[in-house]
Each structure stands twice: as structure tokens, then as C-alpha cells.
MDTraj code that builds the backbone (N, CA, C; nanometers):
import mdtraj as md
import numpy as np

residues = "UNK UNK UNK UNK UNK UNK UNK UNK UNK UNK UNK UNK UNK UNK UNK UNK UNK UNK UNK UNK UNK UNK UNK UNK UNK UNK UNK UNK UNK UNK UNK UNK UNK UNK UNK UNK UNK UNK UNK UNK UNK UNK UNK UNK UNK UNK UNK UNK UNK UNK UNK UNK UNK UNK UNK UNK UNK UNK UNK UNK UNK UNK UNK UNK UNK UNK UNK UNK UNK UNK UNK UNK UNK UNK UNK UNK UNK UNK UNK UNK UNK UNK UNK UNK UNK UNK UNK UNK UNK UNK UNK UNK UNK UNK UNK UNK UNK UNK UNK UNK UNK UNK UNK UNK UNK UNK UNK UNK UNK UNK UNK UNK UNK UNK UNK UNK UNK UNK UNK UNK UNK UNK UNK UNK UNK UNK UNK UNK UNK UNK UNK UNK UNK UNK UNK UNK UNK UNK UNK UNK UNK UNK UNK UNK UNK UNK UNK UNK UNK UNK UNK UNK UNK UNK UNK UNK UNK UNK UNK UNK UNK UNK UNK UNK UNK UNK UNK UNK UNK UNK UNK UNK UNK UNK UNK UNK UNK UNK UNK UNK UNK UNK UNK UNK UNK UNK UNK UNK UNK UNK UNK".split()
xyz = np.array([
    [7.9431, 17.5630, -1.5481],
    [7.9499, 17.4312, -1.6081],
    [7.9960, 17.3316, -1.5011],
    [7.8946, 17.1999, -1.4966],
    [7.9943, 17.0971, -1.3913],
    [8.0619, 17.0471, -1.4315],
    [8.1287, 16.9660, -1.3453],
    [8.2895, 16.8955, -1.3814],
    [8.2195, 16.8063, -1.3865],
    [8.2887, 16.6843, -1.4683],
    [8.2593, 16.5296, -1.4705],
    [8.2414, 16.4509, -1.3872],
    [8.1050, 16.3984, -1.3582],
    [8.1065, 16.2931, -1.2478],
    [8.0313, 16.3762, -1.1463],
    [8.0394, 16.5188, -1.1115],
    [7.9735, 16.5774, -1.0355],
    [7.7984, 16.5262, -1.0070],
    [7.7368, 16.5334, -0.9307],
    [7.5662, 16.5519, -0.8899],
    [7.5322, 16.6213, -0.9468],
    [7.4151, 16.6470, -1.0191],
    [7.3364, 16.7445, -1.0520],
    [7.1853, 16.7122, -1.0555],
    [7.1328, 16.8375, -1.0820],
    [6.9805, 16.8424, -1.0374],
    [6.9369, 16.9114, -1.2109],
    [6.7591, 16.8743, -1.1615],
    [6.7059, 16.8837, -1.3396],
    [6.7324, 17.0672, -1.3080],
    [6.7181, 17.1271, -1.4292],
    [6.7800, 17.2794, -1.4410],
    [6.8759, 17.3294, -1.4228],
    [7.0214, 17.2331, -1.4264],
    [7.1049, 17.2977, -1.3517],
    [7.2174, 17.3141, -1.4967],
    [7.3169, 17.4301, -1.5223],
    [7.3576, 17.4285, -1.6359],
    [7.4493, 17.3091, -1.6199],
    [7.5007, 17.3155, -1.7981],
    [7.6037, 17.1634, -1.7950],
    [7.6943, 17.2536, -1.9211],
    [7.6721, 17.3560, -2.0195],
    [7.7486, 17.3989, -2.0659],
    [7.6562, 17.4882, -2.1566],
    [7.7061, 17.5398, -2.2978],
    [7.6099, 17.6193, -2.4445],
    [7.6159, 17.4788, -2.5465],
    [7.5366, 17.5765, -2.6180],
    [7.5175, 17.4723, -2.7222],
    [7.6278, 17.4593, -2.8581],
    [7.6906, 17.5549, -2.8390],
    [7.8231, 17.5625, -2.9035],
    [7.9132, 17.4963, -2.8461],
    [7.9553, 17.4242, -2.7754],
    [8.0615, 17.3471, -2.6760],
    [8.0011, 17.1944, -2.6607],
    [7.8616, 17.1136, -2.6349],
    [7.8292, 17.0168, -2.6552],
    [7.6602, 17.0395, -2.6928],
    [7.6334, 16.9274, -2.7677],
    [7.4490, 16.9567, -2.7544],
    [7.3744, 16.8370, -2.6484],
    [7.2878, 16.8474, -2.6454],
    [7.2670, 16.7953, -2.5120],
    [7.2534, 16.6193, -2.5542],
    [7.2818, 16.5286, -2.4672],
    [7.2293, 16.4004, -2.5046],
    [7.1314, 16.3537, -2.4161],
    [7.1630, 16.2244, -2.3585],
    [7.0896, 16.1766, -2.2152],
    [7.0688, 16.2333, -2.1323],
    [6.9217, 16.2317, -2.1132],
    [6.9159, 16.3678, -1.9709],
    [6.9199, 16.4992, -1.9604],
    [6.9378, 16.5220, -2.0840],
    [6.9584, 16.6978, -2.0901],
    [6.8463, 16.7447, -2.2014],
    [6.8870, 16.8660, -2.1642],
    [6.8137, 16.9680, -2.3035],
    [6.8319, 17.0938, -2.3354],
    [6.8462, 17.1277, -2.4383],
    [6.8622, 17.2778, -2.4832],
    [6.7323, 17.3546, -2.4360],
    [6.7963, 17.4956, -2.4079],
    [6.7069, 17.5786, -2.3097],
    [6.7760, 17.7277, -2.3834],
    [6.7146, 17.8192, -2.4761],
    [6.7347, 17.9161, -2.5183],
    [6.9299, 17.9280, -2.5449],
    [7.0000, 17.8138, -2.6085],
    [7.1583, 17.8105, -2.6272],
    [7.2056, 17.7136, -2.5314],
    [7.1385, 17.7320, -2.4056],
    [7.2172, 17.6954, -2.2767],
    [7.1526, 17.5019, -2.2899],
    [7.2608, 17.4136, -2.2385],
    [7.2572, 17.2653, -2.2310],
    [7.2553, 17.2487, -2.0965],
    [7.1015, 17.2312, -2.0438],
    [7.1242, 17.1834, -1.8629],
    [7.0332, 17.0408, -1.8835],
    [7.0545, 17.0060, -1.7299],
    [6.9984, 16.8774, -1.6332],
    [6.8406, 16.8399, -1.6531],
    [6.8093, 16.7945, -1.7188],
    [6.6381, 16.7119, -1.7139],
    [6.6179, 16.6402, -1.6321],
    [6.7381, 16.5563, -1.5429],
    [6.6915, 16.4436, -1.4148],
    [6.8310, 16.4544, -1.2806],
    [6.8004, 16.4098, -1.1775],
    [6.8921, 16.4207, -1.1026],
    [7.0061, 16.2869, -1.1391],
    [7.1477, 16.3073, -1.1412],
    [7.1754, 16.2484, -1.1942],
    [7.3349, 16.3043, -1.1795],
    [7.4202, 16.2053, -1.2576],
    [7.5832, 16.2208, -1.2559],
    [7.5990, 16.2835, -1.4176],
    [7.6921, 16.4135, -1.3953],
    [7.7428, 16.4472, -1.5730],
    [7.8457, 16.3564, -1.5874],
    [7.8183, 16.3346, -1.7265],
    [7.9150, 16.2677, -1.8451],
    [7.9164, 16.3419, -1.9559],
    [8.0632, 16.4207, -1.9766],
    [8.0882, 16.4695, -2.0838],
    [8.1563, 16.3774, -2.1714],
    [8.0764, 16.3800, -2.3199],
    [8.1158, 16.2887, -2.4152],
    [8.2077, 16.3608, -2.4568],
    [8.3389, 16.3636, -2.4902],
    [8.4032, 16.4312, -2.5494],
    [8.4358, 16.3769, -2.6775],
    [8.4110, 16.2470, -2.7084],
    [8.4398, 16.2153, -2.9053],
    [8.2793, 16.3136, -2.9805],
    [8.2109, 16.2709, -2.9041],
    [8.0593, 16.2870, -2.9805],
    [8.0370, 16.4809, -2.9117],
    [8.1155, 16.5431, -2.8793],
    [8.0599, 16.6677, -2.8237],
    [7.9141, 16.6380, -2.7595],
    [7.8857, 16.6030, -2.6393],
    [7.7471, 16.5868, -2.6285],
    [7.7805, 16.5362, -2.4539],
    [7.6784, 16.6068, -2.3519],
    [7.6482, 16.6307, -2.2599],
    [7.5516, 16.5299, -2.2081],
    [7.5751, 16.4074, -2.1180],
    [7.4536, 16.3474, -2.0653],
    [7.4523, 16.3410, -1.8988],
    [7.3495, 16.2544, -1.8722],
    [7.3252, 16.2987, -1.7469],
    [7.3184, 16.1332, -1.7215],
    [7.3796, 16.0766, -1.6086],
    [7.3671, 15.8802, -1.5700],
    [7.2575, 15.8868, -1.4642],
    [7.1287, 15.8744, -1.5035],
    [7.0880, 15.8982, -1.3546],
    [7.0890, 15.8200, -1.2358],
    [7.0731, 15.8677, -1.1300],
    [7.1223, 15.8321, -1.0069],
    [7.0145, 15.6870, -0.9240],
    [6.9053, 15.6884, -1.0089],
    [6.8036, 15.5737, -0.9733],
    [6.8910, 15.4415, -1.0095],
    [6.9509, 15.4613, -1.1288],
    [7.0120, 15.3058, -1.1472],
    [7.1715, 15.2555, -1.0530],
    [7.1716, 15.3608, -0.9903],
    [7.2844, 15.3124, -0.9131],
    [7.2040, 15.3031, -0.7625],
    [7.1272, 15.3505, -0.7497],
    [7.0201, 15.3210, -0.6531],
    [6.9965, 15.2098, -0.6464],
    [6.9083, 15.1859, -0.7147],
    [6.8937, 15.0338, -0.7307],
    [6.9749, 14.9198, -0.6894],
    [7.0969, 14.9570, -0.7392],
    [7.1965, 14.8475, -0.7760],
    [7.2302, 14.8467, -0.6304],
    [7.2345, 14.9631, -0.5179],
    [7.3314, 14.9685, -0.3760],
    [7.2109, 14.8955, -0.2770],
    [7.0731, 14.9474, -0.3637],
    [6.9816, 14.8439, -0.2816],
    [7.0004, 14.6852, -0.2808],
    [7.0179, 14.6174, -0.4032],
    [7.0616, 14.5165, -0.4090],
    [7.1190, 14.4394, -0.3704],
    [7.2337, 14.5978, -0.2864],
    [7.3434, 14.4734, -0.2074],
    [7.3518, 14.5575, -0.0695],
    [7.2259, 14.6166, 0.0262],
    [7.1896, 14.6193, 0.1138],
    [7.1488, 14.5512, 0.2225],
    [7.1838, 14.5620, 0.3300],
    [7.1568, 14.4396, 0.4565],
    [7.0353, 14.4769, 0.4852],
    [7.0430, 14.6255, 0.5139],
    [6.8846, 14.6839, 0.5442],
    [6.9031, 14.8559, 0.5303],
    [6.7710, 14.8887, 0.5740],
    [6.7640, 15.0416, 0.4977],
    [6.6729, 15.0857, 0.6259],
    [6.6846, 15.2469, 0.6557],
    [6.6068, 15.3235, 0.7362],
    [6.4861, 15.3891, 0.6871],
    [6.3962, 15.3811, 0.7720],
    [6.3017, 15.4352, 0.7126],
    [6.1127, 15.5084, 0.8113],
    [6.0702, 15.5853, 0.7889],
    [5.9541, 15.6471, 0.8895],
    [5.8421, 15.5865, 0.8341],
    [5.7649, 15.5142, 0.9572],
    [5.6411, 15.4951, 0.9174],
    [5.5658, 15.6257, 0.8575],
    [5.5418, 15.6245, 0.7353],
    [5.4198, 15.7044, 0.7143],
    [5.2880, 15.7069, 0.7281],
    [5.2449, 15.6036, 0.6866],
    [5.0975, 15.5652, 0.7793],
    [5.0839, 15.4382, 0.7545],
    [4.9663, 15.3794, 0.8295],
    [4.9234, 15.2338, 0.8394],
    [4.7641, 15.2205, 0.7695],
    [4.7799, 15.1270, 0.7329],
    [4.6705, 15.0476, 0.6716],
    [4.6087, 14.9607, 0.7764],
    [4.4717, 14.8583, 0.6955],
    [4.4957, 14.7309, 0.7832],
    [4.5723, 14.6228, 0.8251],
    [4.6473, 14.6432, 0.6658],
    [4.7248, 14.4997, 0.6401],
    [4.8587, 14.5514, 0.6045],
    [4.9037, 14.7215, 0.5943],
    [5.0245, 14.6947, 0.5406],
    [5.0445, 14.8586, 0.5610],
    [5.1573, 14.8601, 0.6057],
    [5.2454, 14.9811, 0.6177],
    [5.3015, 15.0700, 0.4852],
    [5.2961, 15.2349, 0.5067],
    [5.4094, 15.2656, 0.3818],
    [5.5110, 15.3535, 0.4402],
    [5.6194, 15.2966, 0.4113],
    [5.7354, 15.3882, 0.4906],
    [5.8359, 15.4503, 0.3978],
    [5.8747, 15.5994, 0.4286],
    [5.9466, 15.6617, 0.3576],
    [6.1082, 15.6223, 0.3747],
    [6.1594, 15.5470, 0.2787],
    [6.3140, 15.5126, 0.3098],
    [6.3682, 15.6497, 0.3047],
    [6.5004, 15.6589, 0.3843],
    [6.5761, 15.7989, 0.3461],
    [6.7222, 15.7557, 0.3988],
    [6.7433, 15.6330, 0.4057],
    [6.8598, 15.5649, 0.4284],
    [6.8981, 15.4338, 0.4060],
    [7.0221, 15.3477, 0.3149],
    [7.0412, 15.2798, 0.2670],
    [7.1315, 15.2556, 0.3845],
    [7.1761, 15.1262, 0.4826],
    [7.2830, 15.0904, 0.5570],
    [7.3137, 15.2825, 0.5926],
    [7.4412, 15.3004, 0.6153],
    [7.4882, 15.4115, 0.7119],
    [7.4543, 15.5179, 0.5932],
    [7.4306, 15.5277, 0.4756],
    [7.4104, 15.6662, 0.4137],
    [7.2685, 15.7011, 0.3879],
    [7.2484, 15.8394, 0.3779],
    [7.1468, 15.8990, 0.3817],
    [7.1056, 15.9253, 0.2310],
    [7.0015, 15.9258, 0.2000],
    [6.8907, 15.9262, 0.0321],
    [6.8042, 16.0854, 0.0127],
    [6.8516, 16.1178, -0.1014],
    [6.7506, 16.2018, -0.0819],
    [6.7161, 16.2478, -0.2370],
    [6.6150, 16.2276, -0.2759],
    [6.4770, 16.2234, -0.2205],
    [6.4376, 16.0800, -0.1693],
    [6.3782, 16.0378, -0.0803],
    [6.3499, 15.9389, 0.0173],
    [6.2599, 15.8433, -0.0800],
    [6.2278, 15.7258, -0.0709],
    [6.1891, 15.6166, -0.1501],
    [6.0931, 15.5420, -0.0592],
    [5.9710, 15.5206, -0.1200],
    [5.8360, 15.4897, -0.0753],
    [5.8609, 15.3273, -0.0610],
    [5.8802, 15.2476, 0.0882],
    [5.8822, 15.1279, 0.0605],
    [5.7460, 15.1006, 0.1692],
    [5.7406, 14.9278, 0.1254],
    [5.5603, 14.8816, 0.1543],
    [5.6143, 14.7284, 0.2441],
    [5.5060, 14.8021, 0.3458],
    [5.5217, 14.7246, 0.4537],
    [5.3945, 14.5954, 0.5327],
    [5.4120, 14.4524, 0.4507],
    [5.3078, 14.4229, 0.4773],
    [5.2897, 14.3357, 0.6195],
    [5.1952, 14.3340, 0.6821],
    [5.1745, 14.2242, 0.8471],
    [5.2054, 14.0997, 0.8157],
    [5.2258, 14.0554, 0.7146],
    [5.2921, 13.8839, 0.7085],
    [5.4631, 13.9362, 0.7258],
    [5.5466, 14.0349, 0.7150],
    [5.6568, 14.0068, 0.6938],
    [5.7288, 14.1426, 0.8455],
    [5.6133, 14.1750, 0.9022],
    [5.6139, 14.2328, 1.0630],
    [5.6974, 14.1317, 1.1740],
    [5.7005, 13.9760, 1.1571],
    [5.7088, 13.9578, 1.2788],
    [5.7245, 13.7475, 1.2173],
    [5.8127, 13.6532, 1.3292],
    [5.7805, 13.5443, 1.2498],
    [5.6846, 13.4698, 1.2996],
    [5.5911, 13.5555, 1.4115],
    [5.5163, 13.4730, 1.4617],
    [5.3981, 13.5989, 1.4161],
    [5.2672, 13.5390, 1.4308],
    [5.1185, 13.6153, 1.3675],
    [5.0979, 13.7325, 1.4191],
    [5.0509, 13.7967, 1.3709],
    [5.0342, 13.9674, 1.4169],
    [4.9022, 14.0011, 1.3853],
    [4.7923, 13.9937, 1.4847],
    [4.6483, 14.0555, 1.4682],
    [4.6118, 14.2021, 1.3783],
    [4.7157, 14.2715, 1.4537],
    [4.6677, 14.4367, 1.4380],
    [4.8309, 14.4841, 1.4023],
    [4.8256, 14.5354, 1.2787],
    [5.0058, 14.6105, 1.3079],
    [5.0226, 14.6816, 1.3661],
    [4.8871, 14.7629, 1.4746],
    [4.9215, 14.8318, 1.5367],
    [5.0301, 14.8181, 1.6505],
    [5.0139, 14.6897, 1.6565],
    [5.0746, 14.6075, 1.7945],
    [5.2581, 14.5942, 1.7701],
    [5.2549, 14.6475, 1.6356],
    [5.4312, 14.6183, 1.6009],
    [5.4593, 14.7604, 1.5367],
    [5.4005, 14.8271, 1.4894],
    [5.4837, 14.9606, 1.4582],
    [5.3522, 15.0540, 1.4727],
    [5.3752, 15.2054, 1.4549],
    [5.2695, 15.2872, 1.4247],
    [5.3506, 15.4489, 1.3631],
    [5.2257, 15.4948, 1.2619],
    [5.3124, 15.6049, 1.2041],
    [5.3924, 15.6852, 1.3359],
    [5.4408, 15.7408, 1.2683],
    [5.6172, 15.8104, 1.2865],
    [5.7438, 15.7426, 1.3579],
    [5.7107, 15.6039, 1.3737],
    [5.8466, 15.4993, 1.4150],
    [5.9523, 15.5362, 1.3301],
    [6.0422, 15.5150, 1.3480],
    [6.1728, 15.4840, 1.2519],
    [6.2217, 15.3370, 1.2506],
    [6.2049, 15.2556, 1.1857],
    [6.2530, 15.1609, 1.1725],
    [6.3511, 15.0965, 1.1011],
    [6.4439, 15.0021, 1.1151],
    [6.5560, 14.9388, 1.0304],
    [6.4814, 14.8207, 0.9394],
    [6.4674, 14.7982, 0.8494],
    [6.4201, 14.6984, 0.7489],
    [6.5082, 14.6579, 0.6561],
    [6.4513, 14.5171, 0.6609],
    [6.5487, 14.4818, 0.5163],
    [6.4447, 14.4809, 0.3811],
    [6.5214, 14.5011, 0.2804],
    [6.4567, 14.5048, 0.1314],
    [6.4538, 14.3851, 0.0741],
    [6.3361, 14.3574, 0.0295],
    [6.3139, 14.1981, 0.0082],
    [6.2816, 14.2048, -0.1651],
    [6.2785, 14.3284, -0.2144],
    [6.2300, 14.3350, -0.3810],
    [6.3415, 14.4949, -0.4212],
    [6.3524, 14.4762, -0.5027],
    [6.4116, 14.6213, -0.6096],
    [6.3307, 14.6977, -0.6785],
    [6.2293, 14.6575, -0.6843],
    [6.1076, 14.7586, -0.7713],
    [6.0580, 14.8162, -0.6713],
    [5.9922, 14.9301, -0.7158],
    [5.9148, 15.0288, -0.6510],
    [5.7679, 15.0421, -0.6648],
    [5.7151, 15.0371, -0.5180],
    [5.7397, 15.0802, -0.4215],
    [5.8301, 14.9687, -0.3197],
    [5.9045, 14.9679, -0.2550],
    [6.0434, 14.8833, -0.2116],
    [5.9730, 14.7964, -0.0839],
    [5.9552, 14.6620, -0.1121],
    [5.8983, 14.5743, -0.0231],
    [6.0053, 14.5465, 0.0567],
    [5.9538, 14.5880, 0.1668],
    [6.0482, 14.5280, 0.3430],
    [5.9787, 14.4683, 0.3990],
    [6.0940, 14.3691, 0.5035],
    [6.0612, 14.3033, 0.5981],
    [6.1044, 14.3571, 0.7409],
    [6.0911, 14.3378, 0.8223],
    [6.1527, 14.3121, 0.9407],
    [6.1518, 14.2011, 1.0288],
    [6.1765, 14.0842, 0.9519],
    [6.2151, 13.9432, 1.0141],
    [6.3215, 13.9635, 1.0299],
    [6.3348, 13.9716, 1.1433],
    [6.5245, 13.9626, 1.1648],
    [6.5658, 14.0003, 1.2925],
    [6.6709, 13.9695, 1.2975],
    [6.6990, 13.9509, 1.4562],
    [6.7104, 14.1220, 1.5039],
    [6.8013, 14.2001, 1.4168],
    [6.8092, 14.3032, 1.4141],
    [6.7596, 14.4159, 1.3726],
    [6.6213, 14.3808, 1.3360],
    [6.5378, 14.4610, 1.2423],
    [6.4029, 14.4902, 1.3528],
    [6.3611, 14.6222, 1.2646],
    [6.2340, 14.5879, 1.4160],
    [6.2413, 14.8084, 1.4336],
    [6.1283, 14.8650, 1.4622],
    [6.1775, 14.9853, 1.5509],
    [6.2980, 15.0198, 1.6194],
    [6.3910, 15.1140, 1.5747],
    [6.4662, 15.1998, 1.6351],
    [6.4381, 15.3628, 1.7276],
    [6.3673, 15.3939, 1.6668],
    [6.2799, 15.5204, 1.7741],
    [6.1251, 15.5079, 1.7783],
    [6.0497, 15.5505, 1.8730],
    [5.9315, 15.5635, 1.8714],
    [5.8850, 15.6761, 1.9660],
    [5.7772, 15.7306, 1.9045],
    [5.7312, 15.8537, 2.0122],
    [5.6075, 15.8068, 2.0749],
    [5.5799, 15.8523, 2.1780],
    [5.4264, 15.7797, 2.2159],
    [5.2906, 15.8927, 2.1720],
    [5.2189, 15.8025, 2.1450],
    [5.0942, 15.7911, 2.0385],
    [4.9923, 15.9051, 2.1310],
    [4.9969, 15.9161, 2.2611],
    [4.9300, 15.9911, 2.3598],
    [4.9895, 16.1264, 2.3896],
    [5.1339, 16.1431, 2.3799],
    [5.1741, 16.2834, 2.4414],
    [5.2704, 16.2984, 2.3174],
    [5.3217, 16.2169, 2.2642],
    [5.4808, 16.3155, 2.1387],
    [5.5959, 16.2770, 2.2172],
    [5.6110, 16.2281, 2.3331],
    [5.7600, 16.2165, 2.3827],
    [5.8427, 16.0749, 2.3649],
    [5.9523, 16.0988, 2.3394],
    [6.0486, 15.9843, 2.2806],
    [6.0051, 15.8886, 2.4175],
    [5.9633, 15.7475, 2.3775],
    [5.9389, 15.6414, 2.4841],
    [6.0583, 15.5627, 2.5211],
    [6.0637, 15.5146, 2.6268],
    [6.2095, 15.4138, 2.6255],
    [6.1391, 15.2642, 2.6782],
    [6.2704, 15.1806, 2.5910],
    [6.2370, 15.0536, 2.6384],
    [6.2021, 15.0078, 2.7423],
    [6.0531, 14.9100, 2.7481],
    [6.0108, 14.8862, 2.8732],
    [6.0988, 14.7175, 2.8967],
    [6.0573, 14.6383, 2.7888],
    [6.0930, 14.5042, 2.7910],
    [6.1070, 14.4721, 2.6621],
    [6.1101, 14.3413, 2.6059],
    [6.1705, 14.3581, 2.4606],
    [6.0250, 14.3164, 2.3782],
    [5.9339, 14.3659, 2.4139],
    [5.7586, 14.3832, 2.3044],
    [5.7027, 14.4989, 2.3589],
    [5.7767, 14.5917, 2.4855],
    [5.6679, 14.6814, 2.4861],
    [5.7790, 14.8414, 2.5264],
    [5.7370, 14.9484, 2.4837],
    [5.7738, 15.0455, 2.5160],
    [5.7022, 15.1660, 2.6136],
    [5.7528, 15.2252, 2.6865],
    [5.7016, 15.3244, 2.7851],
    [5.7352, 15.4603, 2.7598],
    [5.6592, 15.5329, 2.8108],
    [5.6358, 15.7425, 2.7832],
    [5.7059, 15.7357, 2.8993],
    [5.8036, 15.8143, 2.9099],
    [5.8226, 15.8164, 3.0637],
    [5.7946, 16.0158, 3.0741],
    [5.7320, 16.0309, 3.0541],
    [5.5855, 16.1075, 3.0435],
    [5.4984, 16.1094, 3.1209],
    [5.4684, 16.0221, 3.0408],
    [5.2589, 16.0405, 3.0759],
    [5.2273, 15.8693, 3.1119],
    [5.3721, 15.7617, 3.1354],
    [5.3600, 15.6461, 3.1656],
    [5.2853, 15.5439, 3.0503],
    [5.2277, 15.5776, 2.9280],
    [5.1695, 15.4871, 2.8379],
    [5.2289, 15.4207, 2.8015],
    [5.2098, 15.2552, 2.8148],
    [5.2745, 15.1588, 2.7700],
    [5.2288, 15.1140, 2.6429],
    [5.2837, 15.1037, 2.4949],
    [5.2870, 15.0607, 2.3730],
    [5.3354, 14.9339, 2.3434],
    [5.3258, 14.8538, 2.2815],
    [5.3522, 14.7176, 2.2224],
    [5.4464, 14.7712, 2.0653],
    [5.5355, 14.7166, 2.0523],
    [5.5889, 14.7623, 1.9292],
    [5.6776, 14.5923, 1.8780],
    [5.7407, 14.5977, 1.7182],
    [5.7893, 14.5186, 1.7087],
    [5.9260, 14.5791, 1.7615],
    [6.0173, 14.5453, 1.8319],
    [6.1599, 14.6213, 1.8360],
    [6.2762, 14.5889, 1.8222],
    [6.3524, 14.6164, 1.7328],
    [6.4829, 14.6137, 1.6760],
    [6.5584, 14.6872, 1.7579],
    [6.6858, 14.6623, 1.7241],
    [6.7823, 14.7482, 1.8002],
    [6.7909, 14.8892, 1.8267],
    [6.6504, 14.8949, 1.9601],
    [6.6013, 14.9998, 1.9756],
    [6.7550, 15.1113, 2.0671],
    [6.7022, 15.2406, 2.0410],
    [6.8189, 15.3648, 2.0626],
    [6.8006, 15.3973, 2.2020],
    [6.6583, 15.3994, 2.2474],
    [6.6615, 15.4420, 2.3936],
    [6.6149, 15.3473, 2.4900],
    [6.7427, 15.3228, 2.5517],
    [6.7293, 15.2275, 2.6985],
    [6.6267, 15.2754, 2.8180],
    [6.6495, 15.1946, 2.8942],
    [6.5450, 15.2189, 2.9975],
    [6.5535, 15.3009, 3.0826],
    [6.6697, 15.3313, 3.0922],
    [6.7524, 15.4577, 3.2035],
    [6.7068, 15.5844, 3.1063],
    [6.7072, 15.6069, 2.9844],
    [6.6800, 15.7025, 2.9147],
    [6.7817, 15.7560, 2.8081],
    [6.9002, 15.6697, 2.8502],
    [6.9700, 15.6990, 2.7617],
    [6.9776, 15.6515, 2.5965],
    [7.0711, 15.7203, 2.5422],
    [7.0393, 15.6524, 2.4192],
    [7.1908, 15.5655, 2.3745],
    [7.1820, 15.4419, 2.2886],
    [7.3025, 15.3798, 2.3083],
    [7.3632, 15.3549, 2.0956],
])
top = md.Topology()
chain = top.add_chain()
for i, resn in enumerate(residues, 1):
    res = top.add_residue(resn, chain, resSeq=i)
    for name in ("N", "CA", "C"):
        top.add_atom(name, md.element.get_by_symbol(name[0]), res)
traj = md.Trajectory(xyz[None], top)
């Protein structure tokens, strides 16, 4: 049985059906009262009854009052990116949250090709500009922009060439990216 307030996952027990019956989020399963959503237990103790708070609406709410969020290009479109969030400011998400990335909100000056500002498997810092899902970002911002990138020709982490273009120090391929407070300097280190 979990304790109050604990995490839990759908299937996971929460008590019998002799001790509470299930409410929010739960369900009876041959006696046994477990987890239907991922989510926080709340044991009712006036009403005997077992629910589950799920964890999307407090999601929501920490997005709300987010500066910006981490997240991997998953792939590109013509006009618009989809990137898997898996980080809110310094904490980590999981399961990761599908946010949409369109070329008007890449850059504050015009952007032909998004290839020219991100490409799948970047990691980038974005800010959240909507609360519904799928989670619209920007990266207008001074601090927003690519944090890692691998190059598109060999797989190896590139380091900053200048502040629009990045280098393999590899195989020497120079990339155009948008870049935020990118991790690897030019020496190779990371800061």
C-alpha cells in the first residue's frame, strides 16, 4: 500500500477493497484498489475511498510559471519543428512532452530554411509560449537557442565556431545553428 502523497504509476496497488473502494483514478481489480493514471495518492479517510491527483495538472501549472524548458529536436518539417520536452527549468519530466516548434518564433530576424537554426537531435533551451498540448515554444531570447549539437555528417559533439555557426572538430563541417547558451566552447571544453 502507498503512503499519502507518494508517486504512483497506473497498476500499482493503493490498498483491498475492504479498507477503501477506489475513487479518482483508481479501480477495483479482483478485491485489490490500484492506480489507473500516473499520479499522487490521496487517501480519503472520511469517505473510505482511494484517489489518485494526477500529475498533468500540476504539470501544467509549473509550466506556467516556467522561464524555459529542455528539450530534443525530434524532427523537422518545413515550417516547424517537434521537440520532445523532458525538462522544465533544472528538473527532469518523465514521460517527456511533445512541444511544437514553429520558423516564425526560431529567431527575431527571418529564417529561410530551419535548417539553418536547429536540426533533429539538438538539445535546445526554449521558452513555452502556450499550456496546451502539444506545448508551443519559442526561442526568441537572448538565452534561448541550441545547447548541444552533433554534426549532421559524422555524430560527433561540434563546438562553437562563432555565435551562428558551429564546427565537427572531426571531420571539420561547419553548421549554421540558432545558438543559445551553447555547452561546448571552442577549446572543446564544456562550460
Amino acid at each position: 500500500m502507498g503512503n499519502q502523497g507518494d508517486l504512483t504509476t497506473p497498476g500499482e496497488l493503493l490498498g483491498v477493497i475492504e479498507e477503501f473502494t477506489p475513487g479518482e483514478g483508481c479501480y477495483e481489480h479482483q478485491g485489490q484498489v490500484r492506480a489507473a493514471v500516473v499520479g499522487k495518492v490521496f487517501y480519503d479517510m472520511i469517505n473510505r475511498k482511494s484517489n489518485i491527483i494526477p500529475e498533468r495538472k500540476s504539470l501544467s501549472f509549473k509550466l506556467r510559471k516556467a522561464k524555459y524548458v529542455y528539450g530534443v529536436v525530434s524532427s523537422l518539417k518545413e515550417d516547424y519543428a517537434i521537440v520532445e520536452v523532458s525538462g522544465v527549468e533544472e528538473r527532469f519530466i518523465n514521460p517527456s512532452i511533445t512541444g511544437y516548434l514553429h520558423i516564425s518564433q526560431v529567431a527575431q530576424k527571418h529564417v529561410k530554411d530551419l535548417r539553418d537554426a536547429i536540426r533533429p537531435s539538438d538539445v535546445i533551451k526554449a521558452k513555452p509560449i502556450s499550456f496546451t498540448y502539444p506545448l508551443q515554444l519559442t526561442l526568441r531570447g537572448r538565452d534561448l537557442g541550441v545547447i548541444i549539437a552533433y554534426c549532421s555528417v559524422c555524430g560527433t559533439l561540434m563546438i562553437k565556431a562563432d555565435e551562428e555557426h558551429l564546427k565537427c572538430p572531426n571531420c571539420n563541417n561547419v553548421e549554421p545553428r540558432r545558438i543559445g547558451p551553447y555547452t561546448v566552447r571552442g577549446n572543446g571544453s564544456r562550460s
